[in-house]
C-alpha positions as CSV (number, residue, x, y, z in Angstrom):
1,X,84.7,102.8,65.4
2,X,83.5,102.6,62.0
3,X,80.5,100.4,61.2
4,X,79.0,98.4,58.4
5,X,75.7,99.5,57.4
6,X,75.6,96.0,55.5
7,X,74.8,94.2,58.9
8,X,72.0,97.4,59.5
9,X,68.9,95.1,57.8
10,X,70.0,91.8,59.4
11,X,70.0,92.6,62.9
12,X,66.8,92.3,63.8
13,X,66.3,88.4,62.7
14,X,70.2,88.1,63.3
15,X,69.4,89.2,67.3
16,X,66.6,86.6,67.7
17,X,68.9,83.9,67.0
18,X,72.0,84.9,69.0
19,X,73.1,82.0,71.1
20,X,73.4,82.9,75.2
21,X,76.4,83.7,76.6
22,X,77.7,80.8,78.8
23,X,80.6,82.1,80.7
24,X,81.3,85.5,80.3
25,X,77.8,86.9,81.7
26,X,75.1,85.3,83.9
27,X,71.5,85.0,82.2
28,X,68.7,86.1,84.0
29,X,67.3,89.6,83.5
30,X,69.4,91.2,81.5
31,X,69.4,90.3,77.4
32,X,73.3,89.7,76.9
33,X,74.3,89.8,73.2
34,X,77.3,87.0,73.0
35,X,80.4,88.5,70.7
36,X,82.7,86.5,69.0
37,X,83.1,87.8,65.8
38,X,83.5,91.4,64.1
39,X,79.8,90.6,62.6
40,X,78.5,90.4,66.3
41,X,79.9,93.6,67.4
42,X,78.4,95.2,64.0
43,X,75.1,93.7,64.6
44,X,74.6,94.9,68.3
45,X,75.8,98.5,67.2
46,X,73.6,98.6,64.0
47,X,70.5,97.9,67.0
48,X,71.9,100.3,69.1
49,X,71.6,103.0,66.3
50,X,68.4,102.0,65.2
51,X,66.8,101.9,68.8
52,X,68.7,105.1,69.7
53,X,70.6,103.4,73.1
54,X,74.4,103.3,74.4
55,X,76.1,99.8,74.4
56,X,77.6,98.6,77.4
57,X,80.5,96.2,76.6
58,X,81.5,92.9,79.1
59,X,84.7,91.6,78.4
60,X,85.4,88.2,81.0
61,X,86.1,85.4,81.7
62,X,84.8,81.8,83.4
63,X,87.3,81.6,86.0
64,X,87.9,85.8,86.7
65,X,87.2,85.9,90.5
66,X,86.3,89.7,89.8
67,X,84.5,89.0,86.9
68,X,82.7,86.3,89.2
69,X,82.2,89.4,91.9
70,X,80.3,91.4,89.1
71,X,78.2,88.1,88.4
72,X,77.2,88.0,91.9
73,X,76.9,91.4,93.1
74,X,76.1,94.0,90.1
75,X,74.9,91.9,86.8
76,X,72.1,90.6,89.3
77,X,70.8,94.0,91.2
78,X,67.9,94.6,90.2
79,X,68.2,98.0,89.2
80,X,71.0,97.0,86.8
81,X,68.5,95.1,85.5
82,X,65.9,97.3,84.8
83,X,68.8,100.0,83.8
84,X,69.8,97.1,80.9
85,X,66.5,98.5,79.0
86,X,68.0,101.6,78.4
87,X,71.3,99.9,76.9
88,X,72.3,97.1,74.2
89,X,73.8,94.7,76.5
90,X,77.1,93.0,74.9
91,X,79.4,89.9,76.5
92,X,82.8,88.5,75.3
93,X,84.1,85.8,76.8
94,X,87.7,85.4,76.5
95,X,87.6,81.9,75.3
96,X,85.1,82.5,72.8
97,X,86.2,82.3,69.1
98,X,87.6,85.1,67.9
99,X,87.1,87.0,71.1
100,X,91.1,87.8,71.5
101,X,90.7,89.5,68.4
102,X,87.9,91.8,69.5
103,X,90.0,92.2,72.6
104,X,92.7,93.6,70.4
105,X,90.4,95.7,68.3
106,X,88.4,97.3,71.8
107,X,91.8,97.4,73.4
108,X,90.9,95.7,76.3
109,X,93.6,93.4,78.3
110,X,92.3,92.5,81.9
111,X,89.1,90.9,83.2
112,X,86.7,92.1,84.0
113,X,86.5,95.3,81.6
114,X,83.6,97.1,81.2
115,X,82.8,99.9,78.7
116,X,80.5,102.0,77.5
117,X,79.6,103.3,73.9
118,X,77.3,105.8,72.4
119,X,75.1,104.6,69.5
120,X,77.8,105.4,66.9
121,X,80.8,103.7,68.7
122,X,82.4,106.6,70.2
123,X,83.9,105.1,73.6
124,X,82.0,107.2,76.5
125,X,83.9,105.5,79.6
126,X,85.4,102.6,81.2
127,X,83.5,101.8,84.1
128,X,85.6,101.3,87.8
129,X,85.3,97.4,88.5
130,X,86.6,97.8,91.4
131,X,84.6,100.1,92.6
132,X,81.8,98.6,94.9
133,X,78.2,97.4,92.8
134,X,76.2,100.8,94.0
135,X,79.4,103.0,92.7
136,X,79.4,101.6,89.4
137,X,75.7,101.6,88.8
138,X,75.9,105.3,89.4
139,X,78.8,105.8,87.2
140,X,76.9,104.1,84.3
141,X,74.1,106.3,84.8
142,X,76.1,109.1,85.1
143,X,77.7,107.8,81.7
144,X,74.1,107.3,79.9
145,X,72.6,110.5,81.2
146,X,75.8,112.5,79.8
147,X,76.7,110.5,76.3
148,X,79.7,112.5,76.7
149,X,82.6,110.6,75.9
150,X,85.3,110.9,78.6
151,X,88.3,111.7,76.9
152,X,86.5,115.0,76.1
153,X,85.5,115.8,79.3
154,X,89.5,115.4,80.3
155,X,90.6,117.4,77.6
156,X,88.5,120.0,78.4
157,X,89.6,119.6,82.5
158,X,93.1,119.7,81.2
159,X,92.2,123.1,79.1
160,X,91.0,124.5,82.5
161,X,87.4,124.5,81.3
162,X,85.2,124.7,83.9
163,X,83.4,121.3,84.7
164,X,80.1,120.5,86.5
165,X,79.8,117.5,89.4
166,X,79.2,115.0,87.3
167,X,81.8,115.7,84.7
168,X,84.6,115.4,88.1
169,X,82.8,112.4,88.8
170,X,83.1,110.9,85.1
171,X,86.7,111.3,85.5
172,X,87.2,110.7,89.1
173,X,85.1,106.9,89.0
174,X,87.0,106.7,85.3
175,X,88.8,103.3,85.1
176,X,91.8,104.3,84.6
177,X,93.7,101.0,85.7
178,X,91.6,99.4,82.8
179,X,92.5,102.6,80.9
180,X,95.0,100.4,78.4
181,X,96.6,104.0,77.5
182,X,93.7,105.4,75.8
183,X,93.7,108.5,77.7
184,X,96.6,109.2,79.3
185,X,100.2,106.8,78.7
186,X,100.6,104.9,82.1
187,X,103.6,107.3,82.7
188,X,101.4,110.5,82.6
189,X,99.1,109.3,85.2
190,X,99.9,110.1,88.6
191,X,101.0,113.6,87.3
192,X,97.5,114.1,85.5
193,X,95.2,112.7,88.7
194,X,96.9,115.2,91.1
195,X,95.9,118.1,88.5
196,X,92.5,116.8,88.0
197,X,91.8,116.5,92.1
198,X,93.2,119.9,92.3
199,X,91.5,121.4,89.4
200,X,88.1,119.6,90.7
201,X,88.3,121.2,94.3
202,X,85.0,123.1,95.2
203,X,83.1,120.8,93.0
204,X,82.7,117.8,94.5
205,X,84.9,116.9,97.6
206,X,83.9,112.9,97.1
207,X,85.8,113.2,93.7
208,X,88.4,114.9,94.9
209,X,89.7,112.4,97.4
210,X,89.2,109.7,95.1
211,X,91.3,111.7,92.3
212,X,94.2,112.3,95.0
213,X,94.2,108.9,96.4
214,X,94.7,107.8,92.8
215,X,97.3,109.7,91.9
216,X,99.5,109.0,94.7
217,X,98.7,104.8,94.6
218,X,99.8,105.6,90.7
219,X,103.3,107.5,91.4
220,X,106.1,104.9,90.7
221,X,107.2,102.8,93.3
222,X,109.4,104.0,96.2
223,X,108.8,107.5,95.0
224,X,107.4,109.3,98.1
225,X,104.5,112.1,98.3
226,X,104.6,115.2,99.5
227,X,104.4,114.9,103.0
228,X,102.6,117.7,103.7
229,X,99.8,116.0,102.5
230,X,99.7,113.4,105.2
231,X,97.1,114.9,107.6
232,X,94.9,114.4,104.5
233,X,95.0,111.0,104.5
234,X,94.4,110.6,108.2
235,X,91.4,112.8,108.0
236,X,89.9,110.3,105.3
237,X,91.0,107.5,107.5
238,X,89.3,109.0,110.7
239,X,85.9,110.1,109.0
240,X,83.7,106.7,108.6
241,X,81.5,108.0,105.5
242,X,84.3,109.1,103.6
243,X,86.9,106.1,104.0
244,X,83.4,104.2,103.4
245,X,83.3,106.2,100.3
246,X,87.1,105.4,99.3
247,X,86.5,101.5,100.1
248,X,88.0,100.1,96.9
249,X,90.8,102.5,96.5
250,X,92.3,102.5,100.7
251,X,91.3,98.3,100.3
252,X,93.7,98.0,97.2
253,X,96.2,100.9,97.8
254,X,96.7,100.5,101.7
255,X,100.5,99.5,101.4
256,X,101.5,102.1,99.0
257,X,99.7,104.8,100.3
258,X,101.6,104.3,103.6
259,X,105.3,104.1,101.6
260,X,104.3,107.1,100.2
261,X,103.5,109.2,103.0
262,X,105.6,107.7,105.2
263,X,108.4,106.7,103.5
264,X,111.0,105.8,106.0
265,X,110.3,102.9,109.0
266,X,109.4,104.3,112.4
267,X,107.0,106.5,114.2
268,X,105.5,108.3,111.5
269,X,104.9,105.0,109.6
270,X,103.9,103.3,112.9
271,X,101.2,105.7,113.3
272,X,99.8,105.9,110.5
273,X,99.5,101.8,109.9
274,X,97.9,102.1,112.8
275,X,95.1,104.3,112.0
276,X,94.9,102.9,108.7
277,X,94.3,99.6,110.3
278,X,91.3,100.8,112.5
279,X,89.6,102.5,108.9
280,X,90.6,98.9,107.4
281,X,89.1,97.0,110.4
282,X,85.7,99.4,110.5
283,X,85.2,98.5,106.2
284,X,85.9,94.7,106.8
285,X,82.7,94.5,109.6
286,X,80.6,97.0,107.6
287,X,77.5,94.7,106.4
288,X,76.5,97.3,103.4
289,X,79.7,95.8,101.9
290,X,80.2,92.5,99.7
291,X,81.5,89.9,101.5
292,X,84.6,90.0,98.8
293,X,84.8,94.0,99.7
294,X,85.1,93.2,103.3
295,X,87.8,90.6,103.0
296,X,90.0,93.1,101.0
297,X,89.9,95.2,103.9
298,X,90.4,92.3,105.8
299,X,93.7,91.8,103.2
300,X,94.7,95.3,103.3
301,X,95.0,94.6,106.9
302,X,97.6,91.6,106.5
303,X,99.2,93.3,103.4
304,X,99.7,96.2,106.3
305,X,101.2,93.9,109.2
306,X,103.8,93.2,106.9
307,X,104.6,96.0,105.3
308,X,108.3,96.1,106.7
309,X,109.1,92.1,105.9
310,X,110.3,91.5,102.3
311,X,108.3,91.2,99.4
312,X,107.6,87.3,99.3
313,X,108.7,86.4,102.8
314,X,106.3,83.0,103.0
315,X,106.4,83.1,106.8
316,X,105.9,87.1,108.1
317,X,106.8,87.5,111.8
318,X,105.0,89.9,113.7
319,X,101.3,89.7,112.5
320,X,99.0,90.3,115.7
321,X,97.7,87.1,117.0
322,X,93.9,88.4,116.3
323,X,94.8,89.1,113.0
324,X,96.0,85.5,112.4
325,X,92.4,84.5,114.1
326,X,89.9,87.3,111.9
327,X,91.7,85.7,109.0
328,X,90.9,82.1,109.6
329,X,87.7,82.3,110.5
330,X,86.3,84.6,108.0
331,X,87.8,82.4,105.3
332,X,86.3,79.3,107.4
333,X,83.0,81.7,107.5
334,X,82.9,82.5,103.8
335,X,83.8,78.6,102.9
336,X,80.6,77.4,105.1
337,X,78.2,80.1,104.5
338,X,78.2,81.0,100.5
339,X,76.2,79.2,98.2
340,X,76.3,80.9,95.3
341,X,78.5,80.0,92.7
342,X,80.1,83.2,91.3
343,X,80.4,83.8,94.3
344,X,82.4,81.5,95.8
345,X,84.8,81.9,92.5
346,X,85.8,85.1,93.7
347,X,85.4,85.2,97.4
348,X,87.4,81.3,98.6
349,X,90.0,82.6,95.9
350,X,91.0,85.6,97.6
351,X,90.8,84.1,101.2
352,X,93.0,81.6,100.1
353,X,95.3,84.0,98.9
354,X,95.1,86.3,102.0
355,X,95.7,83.1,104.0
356,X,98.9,82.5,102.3
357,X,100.0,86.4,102.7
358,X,99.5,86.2,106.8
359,X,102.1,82.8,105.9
360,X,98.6,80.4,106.7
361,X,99.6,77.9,104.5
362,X,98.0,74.7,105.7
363,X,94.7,76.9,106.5
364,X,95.4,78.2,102.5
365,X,95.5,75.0,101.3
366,X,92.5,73.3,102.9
367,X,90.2,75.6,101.7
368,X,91.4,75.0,98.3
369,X,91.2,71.7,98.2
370,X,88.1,71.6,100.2
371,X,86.5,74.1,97.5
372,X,88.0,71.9,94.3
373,X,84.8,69.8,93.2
374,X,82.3,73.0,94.1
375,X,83.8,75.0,91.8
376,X,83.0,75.6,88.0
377,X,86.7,76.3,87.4
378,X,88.6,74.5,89.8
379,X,91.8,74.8,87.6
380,X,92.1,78.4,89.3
381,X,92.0,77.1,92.3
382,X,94.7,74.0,91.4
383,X,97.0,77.0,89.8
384,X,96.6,78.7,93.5
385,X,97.7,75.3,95.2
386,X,100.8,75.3,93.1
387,X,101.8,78.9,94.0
388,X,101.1,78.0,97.6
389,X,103.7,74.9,97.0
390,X,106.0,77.1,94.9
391,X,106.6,79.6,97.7
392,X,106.7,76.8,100.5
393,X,109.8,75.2,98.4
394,X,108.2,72.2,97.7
395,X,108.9,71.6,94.1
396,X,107.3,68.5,93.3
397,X,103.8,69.1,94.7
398,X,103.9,72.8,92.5
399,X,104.9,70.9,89.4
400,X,101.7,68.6,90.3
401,X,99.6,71.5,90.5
402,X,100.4,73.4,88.0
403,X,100.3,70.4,85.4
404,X,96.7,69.4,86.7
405,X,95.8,73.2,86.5
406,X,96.8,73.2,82.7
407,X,95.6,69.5,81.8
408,X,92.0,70.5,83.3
409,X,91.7,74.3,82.2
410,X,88.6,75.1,79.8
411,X,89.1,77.4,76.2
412,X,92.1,78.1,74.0
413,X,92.8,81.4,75.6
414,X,92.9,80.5,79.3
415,X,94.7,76.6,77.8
416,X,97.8,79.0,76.9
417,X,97.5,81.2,79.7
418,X,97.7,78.4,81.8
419,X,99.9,76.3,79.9
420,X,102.3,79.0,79.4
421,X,102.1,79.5,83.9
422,X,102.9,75.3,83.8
423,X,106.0,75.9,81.5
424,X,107.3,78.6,83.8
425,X,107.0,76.5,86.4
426,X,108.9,73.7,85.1
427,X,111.6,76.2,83.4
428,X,112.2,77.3,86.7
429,X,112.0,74.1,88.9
430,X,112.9,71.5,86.8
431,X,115.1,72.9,84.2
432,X,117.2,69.7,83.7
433,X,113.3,67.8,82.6
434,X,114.0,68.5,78.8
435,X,111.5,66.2,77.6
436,X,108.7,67.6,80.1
437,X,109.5,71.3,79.0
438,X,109.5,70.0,75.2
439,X,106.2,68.3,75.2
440,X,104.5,70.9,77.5
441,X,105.8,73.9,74.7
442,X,105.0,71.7,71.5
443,X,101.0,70.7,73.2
444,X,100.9,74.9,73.8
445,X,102.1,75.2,69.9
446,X,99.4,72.7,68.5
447,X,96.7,74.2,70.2
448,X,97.8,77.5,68.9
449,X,97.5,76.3,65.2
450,X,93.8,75.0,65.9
451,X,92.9,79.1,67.2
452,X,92.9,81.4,65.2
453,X,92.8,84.6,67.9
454,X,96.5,82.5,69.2
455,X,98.6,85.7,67.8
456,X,96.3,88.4,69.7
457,X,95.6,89.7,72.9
458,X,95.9,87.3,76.0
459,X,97.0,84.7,74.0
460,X,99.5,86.3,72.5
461,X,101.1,87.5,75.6
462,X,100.7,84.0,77.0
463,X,102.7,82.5,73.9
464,X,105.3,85.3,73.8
465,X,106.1,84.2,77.3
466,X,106.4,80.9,76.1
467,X,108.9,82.0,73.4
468,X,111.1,84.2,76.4
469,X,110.7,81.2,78.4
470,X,112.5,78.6,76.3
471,X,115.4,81.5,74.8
472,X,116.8,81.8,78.3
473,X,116.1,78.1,79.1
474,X,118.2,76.3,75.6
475,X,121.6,76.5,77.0
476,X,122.7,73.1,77.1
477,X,123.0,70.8,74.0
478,X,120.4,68.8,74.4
479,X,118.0,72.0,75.3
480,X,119.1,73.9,72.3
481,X,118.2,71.1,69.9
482,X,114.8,70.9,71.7
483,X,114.1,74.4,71.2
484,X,115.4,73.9,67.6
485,X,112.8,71.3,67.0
486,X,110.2,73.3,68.8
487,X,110.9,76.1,66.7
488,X,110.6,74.4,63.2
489,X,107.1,73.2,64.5
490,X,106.2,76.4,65.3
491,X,107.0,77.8,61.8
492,X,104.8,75.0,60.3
493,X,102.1,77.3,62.6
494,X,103.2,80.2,61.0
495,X,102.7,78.7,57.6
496,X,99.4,77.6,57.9
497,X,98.1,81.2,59.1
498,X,95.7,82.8,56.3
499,X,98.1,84.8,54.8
500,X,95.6,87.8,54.8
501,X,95.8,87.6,58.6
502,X,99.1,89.8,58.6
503,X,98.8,90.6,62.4
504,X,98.6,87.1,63.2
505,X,101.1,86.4,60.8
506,X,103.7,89.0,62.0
507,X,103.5,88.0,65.6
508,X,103.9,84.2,64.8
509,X,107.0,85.0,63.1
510,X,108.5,87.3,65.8
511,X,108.0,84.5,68.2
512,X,110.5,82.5,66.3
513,X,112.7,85.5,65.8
514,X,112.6,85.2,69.8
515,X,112.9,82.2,70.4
């Protein structure tokens, strides 16, 4: 990253003045440096320099149950607190202006992402959100002790240099589903993690596993593992520390873990769900965990149960009985109990979701609607009610939803997001509504002409879909000339873009090529 040294004598003053951060980052303790603007990043790097520190980078958003999680269980620990002095502290929220373009420019896509720099803007690592709070607080030490960027320490792993501990563990708690290609093209991964775990035997075994476990939950899907490597997995499964040390990655992986190992229906697979179940069980009523941590074991456990119905069966036969009950009451639990407002964004979120994958649909629903007017973005939670409806076949109820979602959603990036989900929705369940699918795609194009980050990043994507969306919809007469009329407003967009703003410019004008 190259910075302007014109920005070096203003930051001081500048810092004083910068405006808190209102969504993306919680306040207290830590001294957040809101980012909107190229000038902003400059600023906070030209401190970093002078003050010799790293710069850890937030990218979020209001509504993110995971960015939520960190809100409420790392970004408020108070030894990420006092760790914040040794760092220049930097948030973007997504729906800030200009933030989509710093997106683009960090090459950042999903919330939460976290990252840290050196002083001169050299990327050191991405840091593992998924990971639970005390993991990632010692992977950012680990990350400010060494100033070693990661993509160094690979290449050297990759040149079979030898590596210390902490090296393994810069690349084993990398987060390389955040990774956006920056070290490794998505199709390289699996191959490259199973080198690395067995390249980092002897140095640390924690690592190891994790780097093994990764690789396999990255091979393609349907591709099986070797299954000689099956009583490895069951030995991580049986041993309490170590599947304690795995949480995150045998939480989120469980059902491909199991198709990988054991590929084909029966015995084997029997088995091994079982076991998996009892590791899954022991993480969900461990008390060191999160409350969100437990119930993704408790998830894993569900997604598990129906691992041999189809994809988006709504109703899965089969689920144990006391499956069905852990599920309802530690969503009823978590519903009562929490207080906290981040988080309750991300914890009633995912029990409604896990609700709806044990086919709990009336339970799902409740606790939505029950958590509406407590929440700070309870457009998530209306964009969850319409899925709910979607995949119970009632059509009129998801179109309600989703419309609310979209008329009540906060900032120009998460307006097209969800406005782009409302549109899909009525594409696909109301086709025949032409004058609803027109005037939901020409509000999504006026707000785009008012932002200027519309043609990068998230929004972007969200307005490509829209573009993909109305090509296969225009069939009929009367839907082509809507889509005609949509695109001729959607060149006046393009024309109004500063014409220095190429990027923004080029994608505008390969929507209508699209369209």
């Amino acid at each position: 990253m190259k910075l302007n040294p014109c920005f070096a004598a203003l930051a001081t003053a500048l810092l004083l003045t910068t405006a808190p951060l209102a969504h993306a980052v919680p306040g207290p303790g830590v001294s957040w440096q809101a980012a909107a603007a190229d000038a902003d990043i400059e600023r906070a790097f030209s401190q970093a320099k002078a003050e010799k520190k790293p710069v850890l980078l937030y990218w979020g958003a209001k509504w993110c149950p995971p960015c939520n999680q960190l809100k409420a269980t790392l970004f408020n620990r108070a030894d990420f607190i006092e760790q914040s002095k040794a760092f220049v502290a930097v948030g973007i929220d997504g729906d800030a202006p200009g933030a989509q373009k710093l997106g683009a420019r960090f090459k950042v896509r999903g919330y939460p992402t976290m990252i840290l720099f050196n002083p001169n803007g050299s990327e050191i690592t991405r840091l593992p959100g998924e990971a639970d709070a005390a993991q990632v607080m010692k992977v950012l030490q680990l990350g400010l002790s060494s100033g070693r960027p990661v993509k160094a320490v690979l290449a050297d792993a990759k040149a079979g240099k030898k590596l210390g501990a902490n090296e393994w563990r810069l690349l084993g708690f990398y987060g390389w589903e955040i990774d956006e290609q920056q070290l490794l093209p998505v199709a390289e991964r699996a191959a490259t993690l199973a080198q690395l775990a067995k390249a980092s035997e002897g140095a640390d075994a924690e690592t190891t596993t994790r780097l093994w476990l990764k690789s396999i939950g990255a091979m393609a899907e349907g591709k099986p593992a070797d299954a000689a490597q099956l009583p490895r997995l069951r030995a991580v499964l049986a041993d309490g520390p170590q599947a304690r040390a795995q949480m995150d990655v045998l939480t989120n992986e469980a059902p491909d873990l199991v198709k990988a190992l054991a590929p084909q229906a029966g015995e084997a697979r029997q088995t091994l769900v079982a076991e998996f179940d009892t590791a899954l069980k022991r993480l969900n009523e461990d008390a060191t965990l999160s409350r969100a941590d437990r119930l993704n074991a408790l998830q894993g456990r569900i997604d598990l149960a129906r691992l041999d119905s189809p994809k988006d069966e709504p109703h899965p036969k089969g689920l144990p009985a006391a499956l069905l009950t852990d599920a309802r009451e530690q969503a009823s639990r978590a519903n009562r109990e929490i207080t906290d407002g981040y988080e309750r964004q991300a914890v009633v979120t995912q029990a409604a979701h896990l609700l709806g994958r044990a086919g709990l649909w009336k339970e799902s629903d409740e606790l939505l609607k029950s958590a509406l007017a407590r929440s700070h973005s309870p457009y998530y939670l209306m964009s969850q009610l319409g899925g709910n409806a979607k995949k119970q076949g009632k059509k009129a109820d998801a179109l309600r939803w989703y419309e609310e979602a979209f008329i009540k959603s906060e900032g120009p990036a998460t307006r097209l997001q969800w406005g782009s989900g409302y549109l899909a929705a009525l594409v696909e369940l109301a086709p025949e509504d032409t004058a609803r699918i027109e005037k939901a795609a020409a509000q999504l194009f006026a707000e785009a002409e008012k932002d200027p980050g519309a043609f990068y990043e998230r929004s972007e994507r969200s307005l490509k879909r829209v573009a993909t969306l109305l090509a296969g919809w225009g069939q009929s007469p009367t839907q082509a000339a809507a889509v005609g009329r949509l695109k001729t407003q959607l060149d006046g967009v393009c024309g109004k873009l500063d014409a220095s703003d190429t990027k923004a410019k080029a994608a505008c004008q390969g929507l209508i090529k699209k369209g």
